[in-house]
mmCIF file of the N, C-alpha and C atoms, coordinates in Angstrom:
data_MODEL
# 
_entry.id   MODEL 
# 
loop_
_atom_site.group_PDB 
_atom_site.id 
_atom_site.type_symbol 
_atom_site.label_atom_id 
_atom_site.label_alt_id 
_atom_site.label_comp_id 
_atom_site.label_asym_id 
_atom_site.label_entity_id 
_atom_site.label_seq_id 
_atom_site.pdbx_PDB_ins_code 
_atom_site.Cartn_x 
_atom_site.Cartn_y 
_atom_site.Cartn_z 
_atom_site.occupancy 
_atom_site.B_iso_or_equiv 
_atom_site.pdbx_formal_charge 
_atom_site.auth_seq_id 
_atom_site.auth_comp_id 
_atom_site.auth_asym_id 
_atom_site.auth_atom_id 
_atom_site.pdbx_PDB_model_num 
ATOM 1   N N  . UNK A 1 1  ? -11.021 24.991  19.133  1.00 0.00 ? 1  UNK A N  1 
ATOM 2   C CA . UNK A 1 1  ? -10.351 24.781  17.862  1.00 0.00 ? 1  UNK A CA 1 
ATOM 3   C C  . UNK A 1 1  ? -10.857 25.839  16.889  1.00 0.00 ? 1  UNK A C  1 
ATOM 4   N N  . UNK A 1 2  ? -10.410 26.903  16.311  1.00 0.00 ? 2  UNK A N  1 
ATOM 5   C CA . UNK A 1 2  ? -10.317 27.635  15.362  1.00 0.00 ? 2  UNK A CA 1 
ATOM 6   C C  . UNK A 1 2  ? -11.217 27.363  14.118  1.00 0.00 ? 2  UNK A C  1 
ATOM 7   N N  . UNK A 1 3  ? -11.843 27.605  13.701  1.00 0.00 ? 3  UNK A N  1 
ATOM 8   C CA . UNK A 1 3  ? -12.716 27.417  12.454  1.00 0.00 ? 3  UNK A CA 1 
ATOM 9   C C  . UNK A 1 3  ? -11.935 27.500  10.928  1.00 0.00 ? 3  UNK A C  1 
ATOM 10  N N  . UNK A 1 4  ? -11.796 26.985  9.942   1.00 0.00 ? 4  UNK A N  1 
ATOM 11  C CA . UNK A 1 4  ? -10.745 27.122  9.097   1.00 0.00 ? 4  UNK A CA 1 
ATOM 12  C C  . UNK A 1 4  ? -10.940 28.379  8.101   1.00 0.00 ? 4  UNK A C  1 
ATOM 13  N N  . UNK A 1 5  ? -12.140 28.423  7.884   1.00 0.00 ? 5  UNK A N  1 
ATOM 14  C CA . UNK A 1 5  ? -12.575 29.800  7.619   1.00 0.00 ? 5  UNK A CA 1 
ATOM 15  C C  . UNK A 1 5  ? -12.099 31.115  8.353   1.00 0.00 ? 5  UNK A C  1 
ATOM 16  N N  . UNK A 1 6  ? -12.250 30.970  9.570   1.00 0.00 ? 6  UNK A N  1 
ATOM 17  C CA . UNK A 1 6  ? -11.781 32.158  10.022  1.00 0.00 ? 6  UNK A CA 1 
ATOM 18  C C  . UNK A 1 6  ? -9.988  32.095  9.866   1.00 0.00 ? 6  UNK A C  1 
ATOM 19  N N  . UNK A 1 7  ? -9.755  31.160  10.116  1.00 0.00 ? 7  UNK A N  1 
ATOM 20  C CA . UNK A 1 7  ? -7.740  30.976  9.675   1.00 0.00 ? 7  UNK A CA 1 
ATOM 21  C C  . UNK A 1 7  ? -7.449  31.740  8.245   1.00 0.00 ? 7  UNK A C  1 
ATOM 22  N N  . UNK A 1 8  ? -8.518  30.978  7.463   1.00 0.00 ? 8  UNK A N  1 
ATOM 23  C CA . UNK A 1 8  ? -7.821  31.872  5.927   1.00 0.00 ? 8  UNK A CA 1 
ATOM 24  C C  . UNK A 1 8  ? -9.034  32.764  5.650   1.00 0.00 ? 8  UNK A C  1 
ATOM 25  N N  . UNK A 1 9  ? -9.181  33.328  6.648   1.00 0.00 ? 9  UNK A N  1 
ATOM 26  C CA . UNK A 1 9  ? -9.909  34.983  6.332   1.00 0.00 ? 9  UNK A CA 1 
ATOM 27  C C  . UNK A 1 9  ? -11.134 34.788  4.833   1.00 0.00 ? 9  UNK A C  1 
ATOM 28  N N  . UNK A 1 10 ? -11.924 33.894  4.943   1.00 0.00 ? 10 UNK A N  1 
ATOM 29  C CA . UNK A 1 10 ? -12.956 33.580  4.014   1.00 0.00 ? 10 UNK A CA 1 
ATOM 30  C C  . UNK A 1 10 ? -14.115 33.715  4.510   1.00 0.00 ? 10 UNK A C  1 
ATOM 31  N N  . UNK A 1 11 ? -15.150 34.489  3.638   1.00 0.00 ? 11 UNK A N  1 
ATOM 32  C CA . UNK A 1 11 ? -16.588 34.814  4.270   1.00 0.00 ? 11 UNK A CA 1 
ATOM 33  C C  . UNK A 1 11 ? -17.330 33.425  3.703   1.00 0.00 ? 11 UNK A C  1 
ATOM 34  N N  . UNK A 1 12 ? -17.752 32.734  4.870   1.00 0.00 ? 12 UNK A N  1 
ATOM 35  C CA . UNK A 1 12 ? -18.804 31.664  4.464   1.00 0.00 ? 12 UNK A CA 1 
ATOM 36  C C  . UNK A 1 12 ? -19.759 31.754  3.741   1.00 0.00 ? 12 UNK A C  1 
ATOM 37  N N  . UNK A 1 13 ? -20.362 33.224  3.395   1.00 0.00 ? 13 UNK A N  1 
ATOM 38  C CA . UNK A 1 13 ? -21.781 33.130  2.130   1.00 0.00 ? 13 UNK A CA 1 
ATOM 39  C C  . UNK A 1 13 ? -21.048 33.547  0.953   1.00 0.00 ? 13 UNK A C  1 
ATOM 40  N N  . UNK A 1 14 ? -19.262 33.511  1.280   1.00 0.00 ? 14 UNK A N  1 
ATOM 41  C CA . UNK A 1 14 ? -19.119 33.224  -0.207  1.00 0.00 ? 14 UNK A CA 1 
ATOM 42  C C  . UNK A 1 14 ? -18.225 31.947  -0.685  1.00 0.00 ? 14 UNK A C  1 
ATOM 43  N N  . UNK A 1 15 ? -18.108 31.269  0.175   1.00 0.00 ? 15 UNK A N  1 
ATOM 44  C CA . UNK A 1 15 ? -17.099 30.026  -0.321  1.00 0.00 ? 15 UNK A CA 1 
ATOM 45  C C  . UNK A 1 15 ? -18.792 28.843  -0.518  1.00 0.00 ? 15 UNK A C  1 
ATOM 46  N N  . UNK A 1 16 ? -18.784 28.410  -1.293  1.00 0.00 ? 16 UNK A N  1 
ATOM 47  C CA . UNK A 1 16 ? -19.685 27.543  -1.809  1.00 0.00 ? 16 UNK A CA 1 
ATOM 48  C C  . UNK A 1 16 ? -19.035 25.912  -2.155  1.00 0.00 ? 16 UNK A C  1 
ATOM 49  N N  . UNK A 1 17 ? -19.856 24.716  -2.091  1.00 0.00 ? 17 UNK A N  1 
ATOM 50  C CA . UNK A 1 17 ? -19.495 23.837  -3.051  1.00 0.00 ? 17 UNK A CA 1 
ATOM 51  C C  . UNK A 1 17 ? -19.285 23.808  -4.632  1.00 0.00 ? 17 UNK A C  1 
ATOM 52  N N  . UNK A 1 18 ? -18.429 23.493  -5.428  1.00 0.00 ? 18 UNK A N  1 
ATOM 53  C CA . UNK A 1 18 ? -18.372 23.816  -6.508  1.00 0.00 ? 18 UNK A CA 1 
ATOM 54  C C  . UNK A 1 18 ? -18.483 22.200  -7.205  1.00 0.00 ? 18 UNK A C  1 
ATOM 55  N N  . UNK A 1 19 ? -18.397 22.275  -8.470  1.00 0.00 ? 19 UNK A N  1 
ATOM 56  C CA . UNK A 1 19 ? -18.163 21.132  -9.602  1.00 0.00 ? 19 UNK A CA 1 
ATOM 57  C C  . UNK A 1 19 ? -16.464 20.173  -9.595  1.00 0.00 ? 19 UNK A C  1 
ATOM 58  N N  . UNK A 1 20 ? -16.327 21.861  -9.450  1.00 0.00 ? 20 UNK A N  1 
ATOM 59  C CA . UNK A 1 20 ? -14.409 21.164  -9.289  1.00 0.00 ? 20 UNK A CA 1 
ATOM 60  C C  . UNK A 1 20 ? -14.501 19.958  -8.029  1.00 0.00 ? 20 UNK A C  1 
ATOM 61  N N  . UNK A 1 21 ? -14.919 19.954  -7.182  1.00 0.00 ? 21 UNK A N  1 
ATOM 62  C CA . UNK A 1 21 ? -14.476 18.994  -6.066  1.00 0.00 ? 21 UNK A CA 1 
ATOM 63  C C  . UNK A 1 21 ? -15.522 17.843  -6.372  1.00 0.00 ? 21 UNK A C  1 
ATOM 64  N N  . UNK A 1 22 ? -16.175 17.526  -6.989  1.00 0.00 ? 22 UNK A N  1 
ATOM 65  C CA . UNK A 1 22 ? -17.269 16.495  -7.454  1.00 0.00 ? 22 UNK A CA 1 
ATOM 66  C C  . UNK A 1 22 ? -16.459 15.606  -7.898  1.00 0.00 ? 22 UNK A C  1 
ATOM 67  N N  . UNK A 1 23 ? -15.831 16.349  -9.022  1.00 0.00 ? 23 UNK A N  1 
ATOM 68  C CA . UNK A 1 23 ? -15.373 16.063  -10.532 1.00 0.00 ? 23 UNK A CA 1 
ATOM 69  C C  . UNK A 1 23 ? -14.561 15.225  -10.156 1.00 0.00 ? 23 UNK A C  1 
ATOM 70  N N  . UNK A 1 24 ? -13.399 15.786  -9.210  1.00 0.00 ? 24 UNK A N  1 
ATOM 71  C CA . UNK A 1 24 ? -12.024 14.800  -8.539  1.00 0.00 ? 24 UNK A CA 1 
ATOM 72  C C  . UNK A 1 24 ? -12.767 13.923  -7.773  1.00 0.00 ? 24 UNK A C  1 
ATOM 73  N N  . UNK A 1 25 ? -13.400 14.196  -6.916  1.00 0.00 ? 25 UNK A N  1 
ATOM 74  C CA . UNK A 1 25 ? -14.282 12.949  -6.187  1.00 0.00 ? 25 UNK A CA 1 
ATOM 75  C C  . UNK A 1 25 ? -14.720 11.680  -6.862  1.00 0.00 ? 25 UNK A C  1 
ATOM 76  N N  . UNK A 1 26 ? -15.198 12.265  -8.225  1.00 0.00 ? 26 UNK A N  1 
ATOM 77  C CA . UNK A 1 26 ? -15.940 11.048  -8.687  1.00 0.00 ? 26 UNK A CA 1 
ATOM 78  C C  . UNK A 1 26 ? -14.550 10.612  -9.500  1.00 0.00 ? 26 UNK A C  1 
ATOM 79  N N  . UNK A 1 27 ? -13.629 11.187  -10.299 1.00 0.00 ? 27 UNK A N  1 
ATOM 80  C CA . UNK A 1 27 ? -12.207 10.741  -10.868 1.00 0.00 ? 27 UNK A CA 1 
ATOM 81  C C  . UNK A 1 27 ? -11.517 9.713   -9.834  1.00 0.00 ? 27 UNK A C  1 
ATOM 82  N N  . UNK A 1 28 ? -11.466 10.354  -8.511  1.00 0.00 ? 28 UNK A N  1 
ATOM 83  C CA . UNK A 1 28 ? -10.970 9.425   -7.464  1.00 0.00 ? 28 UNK A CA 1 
ATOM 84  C C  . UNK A 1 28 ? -11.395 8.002   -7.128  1.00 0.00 ? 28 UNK A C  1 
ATOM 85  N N  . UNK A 1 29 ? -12.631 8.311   -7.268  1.00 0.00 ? 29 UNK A N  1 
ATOM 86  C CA . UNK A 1 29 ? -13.723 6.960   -6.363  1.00 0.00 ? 29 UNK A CA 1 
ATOM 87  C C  . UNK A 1 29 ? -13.370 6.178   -8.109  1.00 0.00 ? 29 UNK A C  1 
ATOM 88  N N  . UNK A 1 30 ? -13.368 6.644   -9.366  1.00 0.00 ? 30 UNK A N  1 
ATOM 89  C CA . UNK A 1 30 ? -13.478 5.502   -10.386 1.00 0.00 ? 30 UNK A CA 1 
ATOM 90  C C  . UNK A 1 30 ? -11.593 4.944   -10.400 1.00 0.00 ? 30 UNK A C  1 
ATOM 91  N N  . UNK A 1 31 ? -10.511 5.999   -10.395 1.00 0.00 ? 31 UNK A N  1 
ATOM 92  C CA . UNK A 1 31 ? -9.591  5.167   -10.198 1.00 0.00 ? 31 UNK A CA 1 
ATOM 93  C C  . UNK A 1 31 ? -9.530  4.238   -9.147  1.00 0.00 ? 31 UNK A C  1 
ATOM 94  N N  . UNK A 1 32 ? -10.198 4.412   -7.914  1.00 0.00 ? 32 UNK A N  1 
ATOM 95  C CA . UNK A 1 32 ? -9.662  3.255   -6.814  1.00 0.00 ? 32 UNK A CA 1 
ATOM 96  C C  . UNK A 1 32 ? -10.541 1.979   -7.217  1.00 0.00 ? 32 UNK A C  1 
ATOM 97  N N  . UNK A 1 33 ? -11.552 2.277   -7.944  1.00 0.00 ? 33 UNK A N  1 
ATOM 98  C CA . UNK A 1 33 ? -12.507 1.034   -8.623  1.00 0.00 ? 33 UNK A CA 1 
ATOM 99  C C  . UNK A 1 33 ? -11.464 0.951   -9.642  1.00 0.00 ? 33 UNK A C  1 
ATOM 100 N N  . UNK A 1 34 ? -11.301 1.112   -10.319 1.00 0.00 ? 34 UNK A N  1 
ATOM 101 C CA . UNK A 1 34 ? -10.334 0.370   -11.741 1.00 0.00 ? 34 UNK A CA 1 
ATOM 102 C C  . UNK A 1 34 ? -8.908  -0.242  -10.743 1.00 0.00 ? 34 UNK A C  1 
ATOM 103 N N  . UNK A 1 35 ? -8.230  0.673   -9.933  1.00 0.00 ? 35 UNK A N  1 
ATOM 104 C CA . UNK A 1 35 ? -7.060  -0.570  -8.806  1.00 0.00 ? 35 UNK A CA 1 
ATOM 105 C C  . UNK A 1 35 ? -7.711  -1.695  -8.372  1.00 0.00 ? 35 UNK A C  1 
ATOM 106 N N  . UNK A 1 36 ? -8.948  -1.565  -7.906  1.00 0.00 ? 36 UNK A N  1 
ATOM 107 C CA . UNK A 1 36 ? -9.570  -2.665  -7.191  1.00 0.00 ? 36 UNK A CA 1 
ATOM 108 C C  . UNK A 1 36 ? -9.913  -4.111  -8.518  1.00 0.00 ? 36 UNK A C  1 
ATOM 109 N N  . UNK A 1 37 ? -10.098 -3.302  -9.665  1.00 0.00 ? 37 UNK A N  1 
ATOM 110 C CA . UNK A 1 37 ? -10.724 -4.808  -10.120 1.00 0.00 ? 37 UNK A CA 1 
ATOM 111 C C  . UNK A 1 37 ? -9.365  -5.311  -10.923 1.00 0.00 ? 37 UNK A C  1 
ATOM 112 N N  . UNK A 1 38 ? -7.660  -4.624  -11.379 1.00 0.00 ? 38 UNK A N  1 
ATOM 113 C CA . UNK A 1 38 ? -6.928  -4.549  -11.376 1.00 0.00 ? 38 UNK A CA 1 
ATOM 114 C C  . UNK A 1 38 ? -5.927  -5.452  -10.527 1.00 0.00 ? 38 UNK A C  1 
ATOM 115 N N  . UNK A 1 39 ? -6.050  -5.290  -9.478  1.00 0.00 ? 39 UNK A N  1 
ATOM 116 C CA . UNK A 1 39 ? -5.565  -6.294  -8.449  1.00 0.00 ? 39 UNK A CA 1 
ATOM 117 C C  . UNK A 1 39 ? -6.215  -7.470  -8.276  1.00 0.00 ? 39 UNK A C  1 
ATOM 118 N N  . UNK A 1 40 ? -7.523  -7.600  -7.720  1.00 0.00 ? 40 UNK A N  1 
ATOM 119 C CA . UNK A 1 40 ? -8.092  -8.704  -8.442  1.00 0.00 ? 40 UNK A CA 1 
ATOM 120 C C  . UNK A 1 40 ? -7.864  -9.677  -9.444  1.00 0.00 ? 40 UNK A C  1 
ATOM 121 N N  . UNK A 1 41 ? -7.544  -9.224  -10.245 1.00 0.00 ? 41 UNK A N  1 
ATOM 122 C CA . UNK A 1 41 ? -6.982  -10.139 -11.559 1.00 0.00 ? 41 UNK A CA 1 
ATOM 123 C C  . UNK A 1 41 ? -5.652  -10.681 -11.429 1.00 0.00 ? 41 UNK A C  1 
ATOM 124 N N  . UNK A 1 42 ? -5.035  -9.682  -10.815 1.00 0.00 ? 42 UNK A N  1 
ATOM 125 C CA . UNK A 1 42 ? -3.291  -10.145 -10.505 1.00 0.00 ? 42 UNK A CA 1 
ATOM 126 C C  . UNK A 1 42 ? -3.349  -11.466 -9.387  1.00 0.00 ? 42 UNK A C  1 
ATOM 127 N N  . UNK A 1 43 ? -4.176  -10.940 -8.482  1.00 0.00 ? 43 UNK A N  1 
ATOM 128 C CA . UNK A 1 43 ? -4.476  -11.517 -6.878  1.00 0.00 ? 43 UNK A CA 1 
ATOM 129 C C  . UNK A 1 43 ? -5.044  -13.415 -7.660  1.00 0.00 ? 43 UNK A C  1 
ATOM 130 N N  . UNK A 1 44 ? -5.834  -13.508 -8.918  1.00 0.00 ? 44 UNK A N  1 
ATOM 131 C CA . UNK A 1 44 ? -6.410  -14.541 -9.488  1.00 0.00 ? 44 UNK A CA 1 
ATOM 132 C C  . UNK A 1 44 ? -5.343  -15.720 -10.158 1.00 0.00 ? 44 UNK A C  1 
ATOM 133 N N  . UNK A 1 45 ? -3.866  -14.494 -10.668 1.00 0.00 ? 45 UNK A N  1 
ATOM 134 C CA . UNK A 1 45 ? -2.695  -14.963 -11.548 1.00 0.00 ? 45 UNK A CA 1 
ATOM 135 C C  . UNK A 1 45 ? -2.422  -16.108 -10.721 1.00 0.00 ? 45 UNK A C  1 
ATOM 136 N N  . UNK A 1 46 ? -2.114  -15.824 -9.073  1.00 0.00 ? 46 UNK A N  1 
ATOM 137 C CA . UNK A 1 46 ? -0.966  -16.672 -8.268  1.00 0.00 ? 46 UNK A CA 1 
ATOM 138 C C  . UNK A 1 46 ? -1.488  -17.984 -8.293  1.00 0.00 ? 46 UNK A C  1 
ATOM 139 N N  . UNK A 1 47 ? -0.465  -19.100 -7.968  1.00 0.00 ? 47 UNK A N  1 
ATOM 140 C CA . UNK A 1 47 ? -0.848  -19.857 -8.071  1.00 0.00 ? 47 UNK A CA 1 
ATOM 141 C C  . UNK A 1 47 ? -1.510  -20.538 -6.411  1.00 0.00 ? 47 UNK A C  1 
ATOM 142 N N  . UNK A 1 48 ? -2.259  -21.168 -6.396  1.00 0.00 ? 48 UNK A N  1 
ATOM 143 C CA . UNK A 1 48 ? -3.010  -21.285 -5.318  1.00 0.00 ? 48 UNK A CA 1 
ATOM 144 C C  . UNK A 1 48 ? -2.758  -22.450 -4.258  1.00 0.00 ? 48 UNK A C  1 
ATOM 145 N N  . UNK A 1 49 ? -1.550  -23.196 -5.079  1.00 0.00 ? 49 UNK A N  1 
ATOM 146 C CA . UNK A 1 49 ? -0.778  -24.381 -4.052  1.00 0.00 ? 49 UNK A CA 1 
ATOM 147 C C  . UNK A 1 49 ? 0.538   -24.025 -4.221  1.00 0.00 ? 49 UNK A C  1 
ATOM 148 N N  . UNK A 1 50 ? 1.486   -23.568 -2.965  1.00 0.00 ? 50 UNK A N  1 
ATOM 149 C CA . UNK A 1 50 ? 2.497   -23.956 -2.846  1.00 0.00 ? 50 UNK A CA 1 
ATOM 150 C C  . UNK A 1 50 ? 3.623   -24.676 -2.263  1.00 0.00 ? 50 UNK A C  1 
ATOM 151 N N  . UNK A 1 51 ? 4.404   -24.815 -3.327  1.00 0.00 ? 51 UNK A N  1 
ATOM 152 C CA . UNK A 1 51 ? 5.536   -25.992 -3.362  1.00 0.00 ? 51 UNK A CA 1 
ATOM 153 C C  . UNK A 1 51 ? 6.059   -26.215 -1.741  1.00 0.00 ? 51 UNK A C  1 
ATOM 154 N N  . UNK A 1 52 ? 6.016   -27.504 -1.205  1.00 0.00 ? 52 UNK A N  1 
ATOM 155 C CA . UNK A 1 52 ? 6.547   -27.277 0.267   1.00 0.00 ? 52 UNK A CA 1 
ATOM 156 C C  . UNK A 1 52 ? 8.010   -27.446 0.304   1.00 0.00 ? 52 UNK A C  1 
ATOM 157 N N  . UNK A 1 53 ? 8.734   -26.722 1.061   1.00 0.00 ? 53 UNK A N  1 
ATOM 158 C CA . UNK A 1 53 ? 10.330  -26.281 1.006   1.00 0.00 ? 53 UNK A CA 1 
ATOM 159 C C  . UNK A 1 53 ? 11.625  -27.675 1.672   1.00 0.00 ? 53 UNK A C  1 
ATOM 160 N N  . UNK A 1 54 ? 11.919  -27.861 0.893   1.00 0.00 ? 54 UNK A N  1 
ATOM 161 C CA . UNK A 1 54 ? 12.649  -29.165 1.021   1.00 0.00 ? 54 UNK A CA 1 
ATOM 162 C C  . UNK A 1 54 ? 13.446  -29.070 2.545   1.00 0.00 ? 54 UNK A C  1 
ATOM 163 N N  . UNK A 1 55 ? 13.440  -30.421 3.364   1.00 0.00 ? 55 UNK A N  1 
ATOM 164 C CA . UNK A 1 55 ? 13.948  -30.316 4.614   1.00 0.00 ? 55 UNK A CA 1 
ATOM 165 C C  . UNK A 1 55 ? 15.370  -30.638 4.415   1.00 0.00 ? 55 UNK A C  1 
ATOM 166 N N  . UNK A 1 56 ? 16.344  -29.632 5.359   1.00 0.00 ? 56 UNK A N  1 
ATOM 167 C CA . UNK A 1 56 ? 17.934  -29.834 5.281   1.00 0.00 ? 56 UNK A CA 1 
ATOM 168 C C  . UNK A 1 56 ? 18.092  -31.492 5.183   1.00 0.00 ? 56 UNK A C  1 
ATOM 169 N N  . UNK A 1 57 ? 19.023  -31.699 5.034   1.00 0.00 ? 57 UNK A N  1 
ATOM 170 C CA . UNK A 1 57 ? 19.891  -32.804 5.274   1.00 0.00 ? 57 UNK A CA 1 
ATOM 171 C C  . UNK A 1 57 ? 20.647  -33.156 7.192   1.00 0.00 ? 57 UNK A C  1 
ATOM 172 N N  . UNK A 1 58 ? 20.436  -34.094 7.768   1.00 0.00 ? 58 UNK A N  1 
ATOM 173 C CA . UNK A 1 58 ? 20.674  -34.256 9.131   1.00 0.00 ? 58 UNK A CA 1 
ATOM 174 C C  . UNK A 1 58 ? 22.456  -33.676 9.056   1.00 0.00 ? 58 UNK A C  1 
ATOM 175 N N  . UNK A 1 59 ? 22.687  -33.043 10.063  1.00 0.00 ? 59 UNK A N  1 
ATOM 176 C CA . UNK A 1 59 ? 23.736  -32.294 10.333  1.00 0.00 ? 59 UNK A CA 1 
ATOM 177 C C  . UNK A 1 59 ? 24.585  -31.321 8.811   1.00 0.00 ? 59 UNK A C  1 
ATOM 178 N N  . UNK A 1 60 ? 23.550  -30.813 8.180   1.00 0.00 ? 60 UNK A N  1 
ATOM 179 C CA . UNK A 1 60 ? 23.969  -30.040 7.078   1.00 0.00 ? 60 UNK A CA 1 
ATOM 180 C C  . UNK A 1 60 ? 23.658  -28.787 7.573   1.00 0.00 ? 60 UNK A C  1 
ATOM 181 N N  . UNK A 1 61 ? 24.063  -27.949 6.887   1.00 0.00 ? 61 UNK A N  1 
ATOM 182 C CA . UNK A 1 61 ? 23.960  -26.481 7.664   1.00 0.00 ? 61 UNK A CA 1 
ATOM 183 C C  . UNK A 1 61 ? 23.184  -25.847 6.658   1.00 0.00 ? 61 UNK A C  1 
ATOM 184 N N  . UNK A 1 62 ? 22.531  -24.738 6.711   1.00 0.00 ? 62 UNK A N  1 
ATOM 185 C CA . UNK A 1 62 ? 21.463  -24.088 5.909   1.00 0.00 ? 62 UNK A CA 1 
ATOM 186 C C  . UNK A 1 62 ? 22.031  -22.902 5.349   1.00 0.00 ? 62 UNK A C  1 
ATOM 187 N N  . UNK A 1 63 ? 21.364  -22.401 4.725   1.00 0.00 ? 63 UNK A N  1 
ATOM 188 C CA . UNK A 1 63 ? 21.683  -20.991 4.445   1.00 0.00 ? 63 UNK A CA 1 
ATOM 189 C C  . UNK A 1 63 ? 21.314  -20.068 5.632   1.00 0.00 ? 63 UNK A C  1 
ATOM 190 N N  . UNK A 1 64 ? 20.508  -20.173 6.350   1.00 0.00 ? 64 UNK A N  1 
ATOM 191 C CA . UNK A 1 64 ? 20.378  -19.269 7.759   1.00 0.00 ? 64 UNK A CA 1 
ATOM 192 C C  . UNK A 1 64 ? 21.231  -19.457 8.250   1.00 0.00 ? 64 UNK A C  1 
ATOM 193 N N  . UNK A 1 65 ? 21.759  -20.844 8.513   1.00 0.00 ? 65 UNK A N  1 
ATOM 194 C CA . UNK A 1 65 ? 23.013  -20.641 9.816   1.00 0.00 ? 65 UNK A CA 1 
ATOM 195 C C  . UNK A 1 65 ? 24.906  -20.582 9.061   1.00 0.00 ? 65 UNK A C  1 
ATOM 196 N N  . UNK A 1 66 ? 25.095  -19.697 9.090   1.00 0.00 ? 66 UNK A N  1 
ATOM 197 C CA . UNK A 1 66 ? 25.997  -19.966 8.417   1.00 0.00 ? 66 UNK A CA 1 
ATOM 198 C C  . UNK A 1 66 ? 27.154  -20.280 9.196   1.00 0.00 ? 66 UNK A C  1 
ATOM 199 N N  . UNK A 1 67 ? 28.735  -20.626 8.477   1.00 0.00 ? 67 UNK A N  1 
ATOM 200 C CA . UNK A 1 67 ? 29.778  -21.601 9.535   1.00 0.00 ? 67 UNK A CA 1 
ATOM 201 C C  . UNK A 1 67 ? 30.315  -20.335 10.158  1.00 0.00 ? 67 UNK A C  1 
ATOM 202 N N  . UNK A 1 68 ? 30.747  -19.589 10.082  1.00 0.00 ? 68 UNK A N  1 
ATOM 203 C CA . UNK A 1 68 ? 31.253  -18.243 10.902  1.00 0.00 ? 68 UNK A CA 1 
ATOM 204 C C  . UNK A 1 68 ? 30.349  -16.931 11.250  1.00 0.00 ? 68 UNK A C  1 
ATOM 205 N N  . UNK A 1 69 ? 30.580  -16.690 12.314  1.00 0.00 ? 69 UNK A N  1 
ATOM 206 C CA . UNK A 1 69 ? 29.751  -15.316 12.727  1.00 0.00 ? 69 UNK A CA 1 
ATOM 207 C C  . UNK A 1 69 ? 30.709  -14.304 11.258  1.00 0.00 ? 69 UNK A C  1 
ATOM 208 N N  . UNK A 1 70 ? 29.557  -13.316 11.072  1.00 0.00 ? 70 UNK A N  1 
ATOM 209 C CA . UNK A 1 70 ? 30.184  -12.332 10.097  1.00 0.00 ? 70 UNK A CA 1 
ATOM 210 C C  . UNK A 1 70 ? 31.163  -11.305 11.351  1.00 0.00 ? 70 UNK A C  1 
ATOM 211 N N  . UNK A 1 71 ? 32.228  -10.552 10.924  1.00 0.00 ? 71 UNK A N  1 
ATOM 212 C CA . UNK A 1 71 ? 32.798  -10.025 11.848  1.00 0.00 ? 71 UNK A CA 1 
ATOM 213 C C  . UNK A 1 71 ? 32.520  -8.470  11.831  1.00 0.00 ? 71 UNK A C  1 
ATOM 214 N N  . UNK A 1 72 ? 32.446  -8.488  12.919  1.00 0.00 ? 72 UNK A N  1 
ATOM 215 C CA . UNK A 1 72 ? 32.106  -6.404  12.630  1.00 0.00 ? 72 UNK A CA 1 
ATOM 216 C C  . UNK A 1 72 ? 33.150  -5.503  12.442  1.00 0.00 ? 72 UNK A C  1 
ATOM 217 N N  . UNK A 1 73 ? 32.736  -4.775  11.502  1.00 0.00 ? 73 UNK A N  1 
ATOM 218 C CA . UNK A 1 73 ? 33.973  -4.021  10.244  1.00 0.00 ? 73 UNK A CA 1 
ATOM 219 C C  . UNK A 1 73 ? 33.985  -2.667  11.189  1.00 0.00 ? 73 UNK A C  1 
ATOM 220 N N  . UNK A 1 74 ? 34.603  -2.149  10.937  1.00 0.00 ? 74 UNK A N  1 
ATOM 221 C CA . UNK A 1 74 ? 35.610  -0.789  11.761  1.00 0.00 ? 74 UNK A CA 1 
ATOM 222 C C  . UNK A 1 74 ? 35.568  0.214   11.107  1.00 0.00 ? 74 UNK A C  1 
# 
């Protein structure tokens, strides 16, 4: 596998770590902490019991089954 340095023609005693890639690093790592405690709070909103879904009626038909197949259009 090719070294990426040698792909884009860069001398290694001169490409260095810089500030610039810190800077976004640490910008990055604090936005995914501010989503994280963000969601959290939303994730706290829901409500934590839900309503159980009323059973059909004996020989009533549902909204899943409906009385005719849909027909395939042309």
């Amino acid at each position: 596998m090719p070294d990426v340095l040698t792909l884009l023609d860069l001398d290694p005693n001169i490409v260095k770590p810089g500030w610039t890639p810190l800077i976004i690093t640490i910008v990055l790592g604090a936005a995914i902490v501010l989503l994280y405690f963000s969601l959290r709070k939303q994730f706290r909103k829901i409500e934590k019991t839900f309503p159980m879904p009323e059973a059909p009626a004996a020989g009533g038909e549902t909204a899943a089954t409906p009385s005719e197949p849909a027909s395939p259009k042309a």
